[in-house]
SEZALO-997767 format. One record per residue (C-alpha): x, y, z; residue in three letters. Coordinates in nm, 4 decimals, always signed. Example, Ala and Ser with C-alpha at 12.3 -4.5 7.8 and 13.67 -1.06 7.14 Angstrom:
<atoms>
        u        v        w  aa
  +1.2300  -0.4500  +0.7800 ALA
  +1.3670  -0.1060  +0.7140 SER
</atoms>
This chain:
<atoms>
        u        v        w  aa
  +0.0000  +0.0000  +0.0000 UNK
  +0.1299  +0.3206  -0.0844 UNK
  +0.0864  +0.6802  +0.1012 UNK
  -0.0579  +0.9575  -0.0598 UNK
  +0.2286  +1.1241  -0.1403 UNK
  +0.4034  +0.8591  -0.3029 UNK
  +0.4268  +0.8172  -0.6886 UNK
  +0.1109  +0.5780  -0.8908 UNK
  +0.1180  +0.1882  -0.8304 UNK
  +0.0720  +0.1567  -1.2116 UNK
  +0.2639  -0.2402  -1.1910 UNK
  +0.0377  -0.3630  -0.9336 UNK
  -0.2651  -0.3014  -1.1473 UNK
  -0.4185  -0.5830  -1.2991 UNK
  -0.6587  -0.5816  -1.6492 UNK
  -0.9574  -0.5938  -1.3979 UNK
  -0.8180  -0.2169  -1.2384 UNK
  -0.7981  -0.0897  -1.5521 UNK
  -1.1594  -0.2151  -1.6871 UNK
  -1.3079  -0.0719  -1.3544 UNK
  -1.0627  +0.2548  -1.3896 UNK
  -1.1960  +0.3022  -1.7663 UNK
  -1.5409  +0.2823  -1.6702 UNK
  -1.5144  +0.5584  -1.3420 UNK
  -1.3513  +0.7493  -1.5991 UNK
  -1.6642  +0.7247  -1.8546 UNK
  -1.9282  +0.7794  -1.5829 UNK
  -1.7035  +1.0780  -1.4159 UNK
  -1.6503  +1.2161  -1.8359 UNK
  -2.0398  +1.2314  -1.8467 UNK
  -2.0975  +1.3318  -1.5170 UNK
  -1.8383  +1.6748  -1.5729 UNK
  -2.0282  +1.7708  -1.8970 UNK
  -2.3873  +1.7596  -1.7927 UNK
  -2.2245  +1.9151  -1.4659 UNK
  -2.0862  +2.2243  -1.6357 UNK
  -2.3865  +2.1937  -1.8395 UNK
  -2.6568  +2.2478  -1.5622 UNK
  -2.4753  +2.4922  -1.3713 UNK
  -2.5645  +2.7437  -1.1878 UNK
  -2.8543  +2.5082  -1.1315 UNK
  -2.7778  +2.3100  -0.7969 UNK
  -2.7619  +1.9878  -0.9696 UNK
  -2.5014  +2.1623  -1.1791 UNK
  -2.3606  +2.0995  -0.8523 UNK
  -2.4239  +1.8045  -0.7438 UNK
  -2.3233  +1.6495  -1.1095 UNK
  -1.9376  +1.7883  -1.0833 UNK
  -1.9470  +1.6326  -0.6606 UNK
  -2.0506  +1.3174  -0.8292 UNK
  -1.7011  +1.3736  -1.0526 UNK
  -1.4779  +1.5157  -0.7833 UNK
  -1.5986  +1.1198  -0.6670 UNK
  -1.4855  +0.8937  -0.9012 UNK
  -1.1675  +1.0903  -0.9790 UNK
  -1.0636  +1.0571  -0.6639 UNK
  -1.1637  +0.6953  -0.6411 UNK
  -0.9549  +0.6419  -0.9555 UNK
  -0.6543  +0.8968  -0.8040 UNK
  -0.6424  +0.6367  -0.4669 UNK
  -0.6465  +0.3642  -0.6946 UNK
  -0.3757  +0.4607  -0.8993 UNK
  -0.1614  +0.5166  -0.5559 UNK
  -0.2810  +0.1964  -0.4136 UNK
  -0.4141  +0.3745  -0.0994 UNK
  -0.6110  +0.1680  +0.0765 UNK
  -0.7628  -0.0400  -0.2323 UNK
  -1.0346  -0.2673  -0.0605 UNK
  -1.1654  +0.0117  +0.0961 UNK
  -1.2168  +0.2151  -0.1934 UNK
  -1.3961  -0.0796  -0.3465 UNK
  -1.6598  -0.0478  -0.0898 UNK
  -1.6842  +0.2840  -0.1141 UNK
  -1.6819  +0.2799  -0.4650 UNK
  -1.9746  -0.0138  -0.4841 UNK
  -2.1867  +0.2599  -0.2305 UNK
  -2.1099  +0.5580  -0.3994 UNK
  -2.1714  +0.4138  -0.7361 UNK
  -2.4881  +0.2697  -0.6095 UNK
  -2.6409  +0.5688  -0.4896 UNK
  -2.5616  +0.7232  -0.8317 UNK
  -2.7979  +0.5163  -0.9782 UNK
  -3.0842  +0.4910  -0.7141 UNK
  -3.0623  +0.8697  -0.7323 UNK
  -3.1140  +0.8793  -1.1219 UNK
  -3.3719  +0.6639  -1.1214 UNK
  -3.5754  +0.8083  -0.8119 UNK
  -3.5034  +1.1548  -0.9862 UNK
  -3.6379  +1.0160  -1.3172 UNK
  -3.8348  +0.7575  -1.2839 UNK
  -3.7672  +0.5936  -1.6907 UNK
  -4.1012  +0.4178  -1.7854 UNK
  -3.8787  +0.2450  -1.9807 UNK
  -3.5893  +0.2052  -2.1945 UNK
  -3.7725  +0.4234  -2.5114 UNK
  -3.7335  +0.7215  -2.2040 UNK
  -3.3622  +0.6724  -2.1216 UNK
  -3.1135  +0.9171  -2.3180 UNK
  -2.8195  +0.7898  -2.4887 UNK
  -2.6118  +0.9385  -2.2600 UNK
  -2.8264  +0.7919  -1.9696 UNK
  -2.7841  +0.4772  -2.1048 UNK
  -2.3598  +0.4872  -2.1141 UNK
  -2.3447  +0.6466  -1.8014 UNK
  -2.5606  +0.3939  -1.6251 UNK
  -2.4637  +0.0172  -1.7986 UNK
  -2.0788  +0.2218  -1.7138 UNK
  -2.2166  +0.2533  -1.3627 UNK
  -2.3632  -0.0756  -1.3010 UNK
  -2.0414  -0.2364  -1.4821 UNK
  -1.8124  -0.0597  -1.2012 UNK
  -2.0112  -0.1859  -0.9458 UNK
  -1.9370  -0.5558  -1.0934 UNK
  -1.5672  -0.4802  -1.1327 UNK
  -1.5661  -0.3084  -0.8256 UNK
  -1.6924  -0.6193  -0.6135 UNK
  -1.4721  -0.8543  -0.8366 UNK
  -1.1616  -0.6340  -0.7050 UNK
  -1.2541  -0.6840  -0.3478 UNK
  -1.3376  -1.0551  -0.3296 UNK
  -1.0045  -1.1074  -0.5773 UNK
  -0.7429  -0.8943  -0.3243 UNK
</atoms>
């Protein structure tokens, strides 16, 4: 485990980190542009916290701070990313999704996979 301050873990990352580090970087990539998008709205707001989130999930994985833990918080944080969307919209089905939607949510539910795949594997 490396500290903060020292330099990425890049060689202790497997094809299964960089799967779940692509997809946090698509759902963070969609979450900044409808961010900067809806500001000053407050979920303008709330959009960019949800990217300040996964880039720093992906910056502690990257240093290999604390791994396993991030994986749970990644699996809740995740989670409540898409129980939010969906309370917040309410898609009758998937005619009412947007494309974007629809990337940023099979991303989602695809890190939450990898995510618990990481933790039961290390």
């Amino acid at each position: 485990m490396a500290s903060l301050g020292n330099p990425l873990a890049l060689r202790s990352l497997s094809t299964r980190h960089w799967i779940a580090i692509g997809l946090a970087v698509v759902t963070a990539v969609v979450h900044l542009v409808l961010g900067v998008g809806f500001l000053p709205h407050w979920m303008g707001g709330a959009f960019l916290f949800a990217t300040a989130g996964f880039l720093i999930g992906i910056t502690l994985v990257l240093v290999d701070y604390r791994r396993r833990l991030v994986y749970l918080l990644g699996v809740a944080f995740t989670g409540g990313q898409v129980i939010l969307w969906y309370a917040l919209n309410r898609p009758d089905g998937l005619g009412a999704i947007s494309a974007a939607e629809g990337v940023d949510k099979l991303a989602q539910l695809l890190l939450i996979a990898a995510l618990i795949v990481l933790y039961r594997r290390e």
